[in-house]
C-alpha positions in Angstrom: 209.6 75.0 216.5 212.7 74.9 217.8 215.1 77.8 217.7 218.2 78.5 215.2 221.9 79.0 216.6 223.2 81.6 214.7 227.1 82.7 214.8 227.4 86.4 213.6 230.1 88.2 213.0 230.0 90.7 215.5 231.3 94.2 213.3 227.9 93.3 211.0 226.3 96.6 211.7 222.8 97.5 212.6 222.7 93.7 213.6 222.7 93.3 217.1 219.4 93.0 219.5 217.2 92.6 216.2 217.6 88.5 215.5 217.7 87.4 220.0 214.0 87.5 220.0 213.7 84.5 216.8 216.9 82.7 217.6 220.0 81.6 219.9 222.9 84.1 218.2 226.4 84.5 219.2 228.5 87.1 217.9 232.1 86.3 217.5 235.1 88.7 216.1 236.0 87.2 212.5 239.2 85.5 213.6 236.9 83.6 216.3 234.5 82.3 214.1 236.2 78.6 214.2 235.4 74.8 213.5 234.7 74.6 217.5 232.4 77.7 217.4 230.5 77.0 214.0 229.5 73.2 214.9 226.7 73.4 216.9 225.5 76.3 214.4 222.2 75.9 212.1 223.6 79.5 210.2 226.4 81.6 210.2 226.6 85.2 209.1 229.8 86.2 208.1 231.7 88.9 206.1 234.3 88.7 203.5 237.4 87.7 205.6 236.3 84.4 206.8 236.1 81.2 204.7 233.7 79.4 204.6 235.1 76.3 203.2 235.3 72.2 204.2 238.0 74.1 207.0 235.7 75.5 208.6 232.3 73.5 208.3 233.0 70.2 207.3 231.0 68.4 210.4 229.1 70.9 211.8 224.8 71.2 211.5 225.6 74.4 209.4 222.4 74.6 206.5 222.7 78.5 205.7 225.5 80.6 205.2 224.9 84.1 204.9 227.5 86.8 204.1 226.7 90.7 204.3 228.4 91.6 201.3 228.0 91.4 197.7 231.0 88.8 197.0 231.1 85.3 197.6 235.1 84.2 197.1 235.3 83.7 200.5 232.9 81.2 200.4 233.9 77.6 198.7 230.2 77.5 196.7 230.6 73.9 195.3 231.5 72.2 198.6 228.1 74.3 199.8 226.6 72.7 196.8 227.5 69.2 197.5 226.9 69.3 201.4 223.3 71.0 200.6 224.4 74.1 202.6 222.3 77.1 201.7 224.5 80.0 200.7 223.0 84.0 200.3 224.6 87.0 199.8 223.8 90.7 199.9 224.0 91.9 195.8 223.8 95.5 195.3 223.7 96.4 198.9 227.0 98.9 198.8 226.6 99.7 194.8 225.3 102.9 195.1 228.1 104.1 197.7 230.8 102.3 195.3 229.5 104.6 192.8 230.1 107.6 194.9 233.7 106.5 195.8 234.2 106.1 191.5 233.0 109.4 190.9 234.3 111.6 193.4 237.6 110.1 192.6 237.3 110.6 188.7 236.2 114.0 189.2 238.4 115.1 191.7 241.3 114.3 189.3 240.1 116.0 186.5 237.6 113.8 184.8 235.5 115.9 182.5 232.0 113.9 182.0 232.0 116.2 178.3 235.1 115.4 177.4 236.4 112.4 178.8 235.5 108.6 177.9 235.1 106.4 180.8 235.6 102.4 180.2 233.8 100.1 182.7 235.2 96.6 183.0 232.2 94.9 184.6 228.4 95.8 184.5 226.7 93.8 187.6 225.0 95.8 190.6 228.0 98.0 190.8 228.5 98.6 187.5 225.0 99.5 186.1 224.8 102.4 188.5 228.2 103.6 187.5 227.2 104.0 184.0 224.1 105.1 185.1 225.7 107.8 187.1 227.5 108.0 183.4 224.6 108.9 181.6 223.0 111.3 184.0 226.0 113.4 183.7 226.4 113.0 179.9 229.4 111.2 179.8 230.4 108.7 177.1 230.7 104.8 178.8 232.4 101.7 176.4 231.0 98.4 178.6 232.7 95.2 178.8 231.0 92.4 180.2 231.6 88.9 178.5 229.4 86.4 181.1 226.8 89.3 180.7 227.1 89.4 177.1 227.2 85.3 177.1 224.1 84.9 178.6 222.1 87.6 176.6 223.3 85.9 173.1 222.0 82.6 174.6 218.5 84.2 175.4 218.6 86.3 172.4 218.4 89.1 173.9 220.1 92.6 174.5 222.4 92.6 177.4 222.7 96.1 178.3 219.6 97.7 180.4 217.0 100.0 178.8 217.9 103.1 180.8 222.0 102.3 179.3 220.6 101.9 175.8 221.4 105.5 174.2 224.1 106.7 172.2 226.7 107.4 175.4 226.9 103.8 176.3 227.9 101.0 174.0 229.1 97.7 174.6 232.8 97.3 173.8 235.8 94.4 174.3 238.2 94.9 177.2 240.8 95.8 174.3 238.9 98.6 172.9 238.3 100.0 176.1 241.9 100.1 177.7 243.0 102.0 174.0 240.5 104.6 174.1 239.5 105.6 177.2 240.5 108.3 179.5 239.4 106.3 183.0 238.6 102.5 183.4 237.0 101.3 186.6 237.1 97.8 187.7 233.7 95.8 189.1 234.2 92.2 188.3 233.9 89.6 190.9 237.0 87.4 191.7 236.7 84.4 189.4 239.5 81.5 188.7 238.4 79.9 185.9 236.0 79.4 183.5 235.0 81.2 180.0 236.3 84.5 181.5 238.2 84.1 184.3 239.1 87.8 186.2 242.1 87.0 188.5 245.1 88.8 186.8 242.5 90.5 184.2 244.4 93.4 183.8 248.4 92.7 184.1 251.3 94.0 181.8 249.7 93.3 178.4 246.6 95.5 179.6 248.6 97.9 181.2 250.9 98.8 178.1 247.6 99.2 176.0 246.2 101.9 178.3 246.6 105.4 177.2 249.6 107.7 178.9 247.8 109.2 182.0 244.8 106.9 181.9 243.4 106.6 184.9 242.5 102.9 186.9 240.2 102.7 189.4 239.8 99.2 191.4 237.2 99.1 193.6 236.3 95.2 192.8 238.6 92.5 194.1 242.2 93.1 194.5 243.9 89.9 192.5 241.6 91.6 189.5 244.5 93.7 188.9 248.5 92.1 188.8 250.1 94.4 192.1 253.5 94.0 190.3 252.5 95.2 186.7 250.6 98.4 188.5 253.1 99.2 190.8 255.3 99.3 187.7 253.4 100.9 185.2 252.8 103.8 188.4 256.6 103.9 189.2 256.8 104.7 185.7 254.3 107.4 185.3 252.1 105.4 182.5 249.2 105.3 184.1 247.6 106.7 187.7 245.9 104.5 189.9 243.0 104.8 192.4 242.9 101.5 194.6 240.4 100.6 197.2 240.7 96.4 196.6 244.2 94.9 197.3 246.1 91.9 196.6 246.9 90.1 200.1 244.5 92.0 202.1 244.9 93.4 204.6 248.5 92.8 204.6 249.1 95.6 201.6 252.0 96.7 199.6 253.3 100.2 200.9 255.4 100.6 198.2 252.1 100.5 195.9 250.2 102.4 198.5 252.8 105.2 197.7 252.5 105.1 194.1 248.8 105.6 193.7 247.0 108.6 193.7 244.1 107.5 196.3 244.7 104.2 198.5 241.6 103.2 201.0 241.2 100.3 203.3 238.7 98.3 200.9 235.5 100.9 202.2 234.3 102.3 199.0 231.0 100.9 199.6 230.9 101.7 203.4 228.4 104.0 203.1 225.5 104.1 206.1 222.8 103.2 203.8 225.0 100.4 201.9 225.2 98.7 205.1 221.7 98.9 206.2 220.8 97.5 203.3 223.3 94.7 203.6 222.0 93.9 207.0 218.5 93.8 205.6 219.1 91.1 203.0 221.3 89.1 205.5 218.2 89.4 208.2 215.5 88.5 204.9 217.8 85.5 204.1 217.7 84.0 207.5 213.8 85.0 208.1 212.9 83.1 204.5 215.0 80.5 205.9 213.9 79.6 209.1 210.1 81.1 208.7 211.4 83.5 211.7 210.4 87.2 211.7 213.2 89.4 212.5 212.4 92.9 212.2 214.2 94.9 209.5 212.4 98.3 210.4 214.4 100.9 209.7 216.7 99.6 207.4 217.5 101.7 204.5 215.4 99.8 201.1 216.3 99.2 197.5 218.6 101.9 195.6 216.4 104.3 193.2 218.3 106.1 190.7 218.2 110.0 190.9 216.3 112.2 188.8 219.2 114.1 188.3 223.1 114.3 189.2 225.8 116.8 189.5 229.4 117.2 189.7 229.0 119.4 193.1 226.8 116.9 194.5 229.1 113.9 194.2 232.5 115.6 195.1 231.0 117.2 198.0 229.5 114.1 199.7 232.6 112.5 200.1 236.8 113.2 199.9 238.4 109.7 199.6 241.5 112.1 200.6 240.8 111.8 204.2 241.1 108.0 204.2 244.1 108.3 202.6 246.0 109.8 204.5 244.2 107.7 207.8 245.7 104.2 205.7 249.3 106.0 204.4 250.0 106.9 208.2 249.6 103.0 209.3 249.3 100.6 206.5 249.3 98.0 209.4 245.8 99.3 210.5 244.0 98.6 207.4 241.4 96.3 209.1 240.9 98.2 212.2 239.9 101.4 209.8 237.8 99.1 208.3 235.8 97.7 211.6 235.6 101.6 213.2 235.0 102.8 209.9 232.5 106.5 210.4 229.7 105.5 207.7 229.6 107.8 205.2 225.9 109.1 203.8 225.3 108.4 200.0 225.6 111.0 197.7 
């Protein structure tokens, strides 16, 4: 059989010198991953900044496209569909360090699990270990999740997991959850249209129904939230705000950077093991592809939730202080944080 070409972006980590003995790979920097480059390619392995779209592959032998992340709005899915290209992503990869990032930045502003109620906008990968974090440390979660709940009433079925089925989590609307709770974290893909379309979700409207002090954390896609209502509502003092996901990455709004209590260079889910595991499923995808047999030893497996959780454990595995203050002193270097990024372990 003859052997795949294989673009990868180069700053995929734990990648290189395990597919060279299945395959012809080049690895390219993001911006270089071009028309020219990509034509020859059978599969390209990408991240979230480059589009895969008729740009970039309209002409070229490209049949896979694989990205190492959970997200795919960087990847133009019906022109995939109607050119037969294959598309795979990563889901669930970085959820369990996303989770992390939520929690040590709820409790290290004063979230009590006891006390407080914690909304979650969003109930995919990410989100079921958030609550699930939730429930281990006793706190009370409403859930929003309309395509979720959508697809459950169609199968007649019950659209929250069994191990978020007790009397701490309950399903709720978005509207219910920005009046009554203390926190609301954000982990909705980026969608445009459709039933329940996320770009813009919460904006002004949402914003003024939050309660004073409540706390946002967006750690999903950046147009989610409307930059000029937040940086409002913060200027303000209505709300506080945690933001890892930005409008116009990576060319960010100091101004809002300012205003927010944490800002990080879109790396809550850079976590060592979130990565190896994002590697994995972008290895698995081009092995089940091409019948090739990359090796994936040593790359960390699926997430298991922990028999138990504390407050110590989470706040002292990771500070999102520290890359605070690495984006505040140079906003400009938001993607070069991001590419030397020091992998954090999971809590």
């Amino acid at each position: 059989m003859k052997r795949p070409k294989i673009i990868i972006d180069r700053h995929i980590p734990f990648m290189e010198g395990r597919p060279e003995k299945e395959a012809d790979v080049e690895y390219l920097d993001q911006e270089d991953i071009t028309p020219e480059k990509v034509k020859e390619a059978d599969a390209i392995v990408v991240r979230t900044r480059t589009l895969c779209n008729q740009a970039l592959l309209d002409g070229s032998k490209v049949k896979l496209v694989v990205t190492a992340t959970i997200g795919t709005d960087h990847i133009d899915l019906p022109y995939c569909q109607e050119k037969g290209i294959i598309v795979r992503n990563s889901p669930g990869c970085n959820a369990p360090g996303v989770a992390q990032y939520v929690w040590s930045s709820l409790l290290r502003q004063g979230f009590t699990p006891g006390r407080d109620k914690l909304g979650l906008v969003g109930c995919g990968n990410v989100g079921k270990i958030v609550a699930d974090w939730a429930r281990l440390l006793g706190c009370e979660v409403l859930v929003s999740d309309p395509p979720l709940a959508d697809k459950a009433a169609e199968e007649n079925s019950d659209w929250l997991p069994q191990n978020m089925e007790n009397d701490n989590i309950r399903d709720a609307s978005l509207e219910t959850i920005l009046r009554e709770c203390d926190a609301i974290t954000l982990h909705t893909p980026l969608t445009r249209d459709g039933l329940h379309p996320t770009y813009h979700l919460i904006g002004d409207k949402e914003i003024e129904k939050m309660k004073p002090g409540a706390l946002l954390v967006n750690a999903a896609r950046g147009p989610v939230v409307d930059s000029k209502a937040l940086k409002k509502a913060l200027a303000e003092k209505k709300i506080r705000a945690v933001i890892d996901t930005w409008e116009d990455e990576p060319d960010i709004d100091p101004s809002l950077m300012e205003l927010t209590i944490y800002s990080t260079p879109h790396i809550a889910g850079y976590s060592r093991q979130g990565k190896e595991r994002a590697t994995r499923m972008a290895i698995e995808a081009l092995n089940e592809y091409f019948g090739l047999n990359i090796d994936t030893s040593g790359l960390t497996g699926a997430y298991r939730s922990p028999e138990k959780l504390s407050r110590e454990t989470i706040i002292s595995s990771y500070d999102p202080a520290t890359d605070t203050e690495n984006l505040r002193a140079n906003p400009s270097s938001f993607e070069k944080l991001r590419h030397n990024y020091n992998y954090r372990e999971e809590a």
